[in-house]
SEZA-822385 format. One record per residue (C-alpha): residue number from 1; x, z, y. Coordinates in nm, 3 decimals. Each point is the difference from the previous one (the first is absolute). Last residue first. Layout:
ATOM  nr      xx      zz      yy
ATOM NUM       X       Z       Y
...
This chain:
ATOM  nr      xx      zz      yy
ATOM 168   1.577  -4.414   7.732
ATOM 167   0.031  -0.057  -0.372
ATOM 166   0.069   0.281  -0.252
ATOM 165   0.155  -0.116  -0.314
ATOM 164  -0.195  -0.089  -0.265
ATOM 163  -0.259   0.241  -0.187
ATOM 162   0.058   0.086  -0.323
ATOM 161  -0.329   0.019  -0.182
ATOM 160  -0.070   0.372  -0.143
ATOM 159   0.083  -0.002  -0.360
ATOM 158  -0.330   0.051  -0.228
ATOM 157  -0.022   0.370  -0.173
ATOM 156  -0.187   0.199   0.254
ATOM 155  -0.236  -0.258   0.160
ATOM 154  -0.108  -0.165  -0.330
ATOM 153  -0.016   0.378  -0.144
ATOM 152  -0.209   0.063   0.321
ATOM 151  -0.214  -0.270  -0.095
ATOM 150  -0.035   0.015  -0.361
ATOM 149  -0.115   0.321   0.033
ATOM 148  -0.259  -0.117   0.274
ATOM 147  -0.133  -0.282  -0.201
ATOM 146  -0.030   0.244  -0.343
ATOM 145  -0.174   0.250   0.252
ATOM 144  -0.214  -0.298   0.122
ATOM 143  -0.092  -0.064  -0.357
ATOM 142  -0.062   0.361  -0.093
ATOM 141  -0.273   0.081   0.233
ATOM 140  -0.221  -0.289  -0.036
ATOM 139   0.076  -0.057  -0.310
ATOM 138  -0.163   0.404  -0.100
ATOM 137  -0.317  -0.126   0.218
ATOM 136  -0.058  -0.349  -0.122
ATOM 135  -0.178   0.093  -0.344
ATOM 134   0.109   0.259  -0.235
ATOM 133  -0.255  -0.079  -0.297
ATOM 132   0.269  -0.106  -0.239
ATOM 131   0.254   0.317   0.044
ATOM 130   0.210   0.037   0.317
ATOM 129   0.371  -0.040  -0.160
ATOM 128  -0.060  -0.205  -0.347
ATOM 127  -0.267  -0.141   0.195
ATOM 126   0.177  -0.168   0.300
ATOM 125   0.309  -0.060  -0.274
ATOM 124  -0.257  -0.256  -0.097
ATOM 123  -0.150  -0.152   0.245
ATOM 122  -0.362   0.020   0.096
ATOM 121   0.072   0.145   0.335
ATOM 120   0.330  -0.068   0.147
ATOM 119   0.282   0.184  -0.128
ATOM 118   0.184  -0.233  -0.145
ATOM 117   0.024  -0.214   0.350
ATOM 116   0.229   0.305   0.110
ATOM 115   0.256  -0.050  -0.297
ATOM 114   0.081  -0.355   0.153
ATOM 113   0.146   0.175   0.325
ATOM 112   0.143   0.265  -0.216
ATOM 111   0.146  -0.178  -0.265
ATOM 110   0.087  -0.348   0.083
ATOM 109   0.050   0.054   0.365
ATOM 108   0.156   0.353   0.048
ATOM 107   0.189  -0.039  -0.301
ATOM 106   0.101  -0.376   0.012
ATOM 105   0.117   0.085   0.395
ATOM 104   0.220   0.285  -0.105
ATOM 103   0.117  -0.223  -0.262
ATOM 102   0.080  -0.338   0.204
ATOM 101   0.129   0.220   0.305
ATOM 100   0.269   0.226  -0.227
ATOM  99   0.143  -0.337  -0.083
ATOM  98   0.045  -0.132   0.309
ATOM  97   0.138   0.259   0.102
ATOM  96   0.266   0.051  -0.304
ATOM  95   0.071  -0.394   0.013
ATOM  94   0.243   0.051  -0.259
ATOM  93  -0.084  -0.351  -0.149
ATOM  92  -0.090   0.158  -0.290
ATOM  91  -0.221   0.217   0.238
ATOM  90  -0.186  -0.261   0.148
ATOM  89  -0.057  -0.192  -0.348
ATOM  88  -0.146   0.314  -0.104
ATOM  87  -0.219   0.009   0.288
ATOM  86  -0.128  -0.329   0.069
ATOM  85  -0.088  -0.063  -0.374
ATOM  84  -0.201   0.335  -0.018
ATOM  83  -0.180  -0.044   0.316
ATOM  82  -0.064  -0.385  -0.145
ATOM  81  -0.155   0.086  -0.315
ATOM  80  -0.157   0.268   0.183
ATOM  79  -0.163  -0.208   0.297
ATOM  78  -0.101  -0.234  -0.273
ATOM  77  -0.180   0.248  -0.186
ATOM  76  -0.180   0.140   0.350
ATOM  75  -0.144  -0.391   0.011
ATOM  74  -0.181   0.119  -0.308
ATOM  73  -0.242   0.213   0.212
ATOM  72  -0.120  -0.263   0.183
ATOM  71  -0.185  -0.077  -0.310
ATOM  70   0.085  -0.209  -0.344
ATOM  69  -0.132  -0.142  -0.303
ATOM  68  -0.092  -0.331   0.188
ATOM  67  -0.059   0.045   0.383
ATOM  66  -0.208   0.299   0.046
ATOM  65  -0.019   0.160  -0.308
ATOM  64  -0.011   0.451   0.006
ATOM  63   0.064   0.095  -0.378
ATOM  62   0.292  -0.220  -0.053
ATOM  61   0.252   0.312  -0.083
ATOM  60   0.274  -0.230  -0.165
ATOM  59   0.224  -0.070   0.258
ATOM  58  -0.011   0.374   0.083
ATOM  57   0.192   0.071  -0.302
ATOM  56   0.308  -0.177   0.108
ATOM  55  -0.012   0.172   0.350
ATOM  54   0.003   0.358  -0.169
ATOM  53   0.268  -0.157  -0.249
ATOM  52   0.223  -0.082   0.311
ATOM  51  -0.075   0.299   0.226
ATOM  50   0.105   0.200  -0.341
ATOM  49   0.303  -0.157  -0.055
ATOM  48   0.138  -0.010   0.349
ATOM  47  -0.090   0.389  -0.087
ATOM  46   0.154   0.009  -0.262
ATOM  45   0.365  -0.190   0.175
ATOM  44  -0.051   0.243   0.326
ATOM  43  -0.012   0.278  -0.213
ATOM  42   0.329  -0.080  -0.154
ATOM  41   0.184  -0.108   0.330
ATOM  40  -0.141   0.310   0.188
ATOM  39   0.168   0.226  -0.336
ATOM  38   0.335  -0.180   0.065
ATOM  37   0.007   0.034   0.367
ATOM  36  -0.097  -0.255   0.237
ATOM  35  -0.224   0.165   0.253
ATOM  34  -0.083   0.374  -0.006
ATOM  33  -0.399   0.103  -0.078
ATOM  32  -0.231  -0.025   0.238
ATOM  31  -0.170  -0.375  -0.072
ATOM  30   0.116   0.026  -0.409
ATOM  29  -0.251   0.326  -0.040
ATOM  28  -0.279  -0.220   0.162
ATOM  27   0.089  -0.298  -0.214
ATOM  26  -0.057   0.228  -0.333
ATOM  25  -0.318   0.121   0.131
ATOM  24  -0.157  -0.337   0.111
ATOM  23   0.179  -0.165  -0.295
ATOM  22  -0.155   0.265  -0.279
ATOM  21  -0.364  -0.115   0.196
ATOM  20   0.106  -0.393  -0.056
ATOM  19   0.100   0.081  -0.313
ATOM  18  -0.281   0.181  -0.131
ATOM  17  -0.268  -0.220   0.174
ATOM  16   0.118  -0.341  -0.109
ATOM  15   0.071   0.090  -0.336
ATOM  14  -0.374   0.116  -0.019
ATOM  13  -0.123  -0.287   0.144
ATOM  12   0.174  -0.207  -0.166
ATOM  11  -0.138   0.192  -0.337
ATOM  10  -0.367  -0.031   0.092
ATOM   9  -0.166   0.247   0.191
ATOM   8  -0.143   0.313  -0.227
ATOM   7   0.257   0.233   0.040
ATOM   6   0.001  -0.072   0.403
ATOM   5  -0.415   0.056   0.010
ATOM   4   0.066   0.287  -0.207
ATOM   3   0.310   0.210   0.234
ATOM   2  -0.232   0.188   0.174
ATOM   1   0.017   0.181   0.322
C-alpha cells in the first residue's frame, strides 16, 4: 500500500478521495448507531456534508471522456445530489422511513457500489491499495467482496416489503 499515486493526483481528486473514504467510515458508524438523538443528528449533518463535497469533487475528475468531460461514472453525482435531496427533505417532513431508506441506499450505492469500480486495474485507489504492477488478480478478489458486502448490508439494513393481506 502506498499513498503516492493519491498524493500526487490532482487536488479533486484528492478531496474526492478523503471525503468520500472519511464518509464510508463515518456513514458506517451512523448505520448502527441509535436513530435520532442529538449526536445521530450531528453526524448525520457532516456526513450529509461529506457525501455532498465528495460528489462536488467528482464533477471535476474528467480523466475517463466519453461524452464531453464526463463518464458513466458522473451519473453516481446525480444519484448523490438527489440521495441527499430525497433524504433530508424526507426527514423534515418526518418521514423517519423514508428517510432512513434515501441514506442507507446513498451509502450502499454511492459509496460502496461506486467504490468497487475504484478498484479496477489502472485506477487509482487500485494502486494506492495493490501497488502499480498489481494486475487483475488483487480486483478480482476484492471487487466481488466489495459486491458481496454491499449485498448483505443491502439485505440487512433495507426494510423488508410489506406484503398485503393474505388472499385465498
Amino acid at each position: 500500500m502506498s499513498l503516492t499515486p493519491l498524493l500526487a493526483a490532482p487536488l479533486a481528486v484528492q478531496i474526492h478521495a478523503i471525503t468520500a473514504i472519511a464518509a464510508v467510515l463515518l456513514g458506517a458508524a451512523i448505520l448502527f448507531r441509535r436513530k435520532g438523538t442529538p449526536v445521530h443528528m450531528l453526524l448525520g449533518r457532516i456526513w450529509a456534508l461529506l457525501m455532498f463535497t465528495t460528489a462536488t469533487a467528482a464533477i471535476f475528475i474528467n480523466e475517463i471522456r466519453l461524452v464531453g468531460p464526463f463518464s458513466p461514472i458522473h451519473l453516481f453525482v446525480l444519484m448523490t445530489y438527489y440521495g441527499l435531496w430525497e433524504g433530508i427533505r424526507e426527514i423534515r417532513r418526518g418521514n423517519v422511513e423514508a428517510h432512513q431508506a434515501a441514506m442507507k441506499s446513498l451509502y450502499l450505492g454511492a459509496l460502496l457500489l461506486a467504490g468497487a469500480f475504484t478498484l479496477l486495474p489502472d485506477r487509482r485507489m487500485n494502486q494506492v491499495l495493490f501497488g502499480p504492477d498489481a494486475g487483475w488478480t488483487p480486483s478480482l478478489i476484492a471487487i466481488p467482496l466489495v459486491l458481496a458486502v454491499t449485498g448483505l448490508l443491502w439485505w440487512r439494513l433495507m426494510p423488508r416489503r410489506r406484503r398485503g393481506p393474505a388472499t385465498s
